[in-house]
N, C-alpha and C positions, 0 to 999 in steps of 0.2 A: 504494500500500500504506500501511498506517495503522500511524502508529508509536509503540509503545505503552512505555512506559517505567513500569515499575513498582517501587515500592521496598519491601522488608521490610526489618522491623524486631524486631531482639529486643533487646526490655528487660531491664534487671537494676539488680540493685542500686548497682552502682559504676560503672557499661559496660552503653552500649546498641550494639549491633551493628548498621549498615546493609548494606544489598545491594542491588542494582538487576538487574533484567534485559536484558537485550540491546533492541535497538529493534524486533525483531519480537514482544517480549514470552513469547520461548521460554524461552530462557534464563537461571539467576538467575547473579551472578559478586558477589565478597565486595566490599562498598566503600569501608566507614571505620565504625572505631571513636570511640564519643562517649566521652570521661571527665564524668561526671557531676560531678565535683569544679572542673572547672575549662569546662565548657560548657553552655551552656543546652540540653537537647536538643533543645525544641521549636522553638526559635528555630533551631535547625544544621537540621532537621528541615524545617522549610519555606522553608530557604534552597536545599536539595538539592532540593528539590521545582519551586522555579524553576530554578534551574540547569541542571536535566535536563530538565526540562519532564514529571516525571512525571506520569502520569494516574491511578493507582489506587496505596494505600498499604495495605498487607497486614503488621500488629502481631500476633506471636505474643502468645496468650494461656494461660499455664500452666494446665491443665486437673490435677485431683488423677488418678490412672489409672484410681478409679470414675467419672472424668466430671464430677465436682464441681468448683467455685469455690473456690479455699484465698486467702491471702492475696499470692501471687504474681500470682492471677488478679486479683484487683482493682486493682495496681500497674498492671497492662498495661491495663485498663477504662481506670482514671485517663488514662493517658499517651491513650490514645484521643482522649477525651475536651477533654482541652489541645491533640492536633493536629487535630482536627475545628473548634476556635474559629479557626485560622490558616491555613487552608487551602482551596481548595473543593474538591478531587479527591474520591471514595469515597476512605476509612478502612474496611478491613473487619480483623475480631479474625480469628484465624486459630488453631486450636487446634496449642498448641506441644511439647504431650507430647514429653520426651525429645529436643528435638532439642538441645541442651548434650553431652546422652550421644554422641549419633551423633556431632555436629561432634569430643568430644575423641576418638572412639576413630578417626576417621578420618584422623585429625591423627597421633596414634600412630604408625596405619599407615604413616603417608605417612614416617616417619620424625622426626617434629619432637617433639622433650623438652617435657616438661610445660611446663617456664619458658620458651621461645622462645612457647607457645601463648598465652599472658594476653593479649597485644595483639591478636590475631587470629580468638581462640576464639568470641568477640561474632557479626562478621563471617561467620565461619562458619556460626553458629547459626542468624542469621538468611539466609544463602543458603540455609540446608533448608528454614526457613519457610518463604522464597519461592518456592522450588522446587516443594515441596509444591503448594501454592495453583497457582504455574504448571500444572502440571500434572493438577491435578482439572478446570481449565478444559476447555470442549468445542473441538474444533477447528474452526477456520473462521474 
């Protein structure tokens, strides 16, 4: 069986959020938050990519909700961009509409205060990414 490790990613402005899937490549699970202040992300970003031996990186890309490119879209382009220089796996953009929404209101639910969320909300975001994209795949 072929073991497929995949990473998303959600960008932001202060905190980029990683996730990785399980080794059948089903499942996404939350996995470290970058502080942009104090890590290079692209450098954290293909060090994770060795370490796990990921094969495919999946970068939400904030769509405006008519489908449009706003300025968030092209942060996530960028960041693409800078991991595709260091890397050889596929990078694919992955449209990210709302998934910040979903991850805090699931976080809510689950019981956790807005302030426990800052560290983990990233993390989150990008496991829906990942998720997402897992899950548009075909099976087999």
């Amino acid at each position: 069986m072929d073991i497929k490790r995949i990473l998303g990613i959600d960008p932001g402005d202060a905190r980029v959020g990683l996730a990785l899937s399980d080794e059948l490549g089903m499942l996404a699970h939350p996995f470290e938050t970058i502080t942009l202040k104090k890590t290079d992300p692209v450098a954290r970003i293909a060090e994770v990519v060795r370490e796990k031996g990921v094969t495919t990186i999946v970068v939400g890309v904030a769509r405006n909700m008519d489908g449009t490119f706003g300025p968030a879209a092209e942060k996530g382009r960028a960041l693409i961009a800078q991991i595709r220089e260091v890397v050889t796996c596929p990078v694919i953009a992955w449209d990210e509409r709302l998934t910040t929404v979903s991850a805090q209101r699931a976080m809510r639910e689950s019981g956790r205060k807005a302030k426990e969320q800052k560290g983990v909300i990233d993390q989150a975001a990008a496991q829906i990414i990942l998720q997402s994209w897992l899950d548009s795949q075909p099976c087999g």
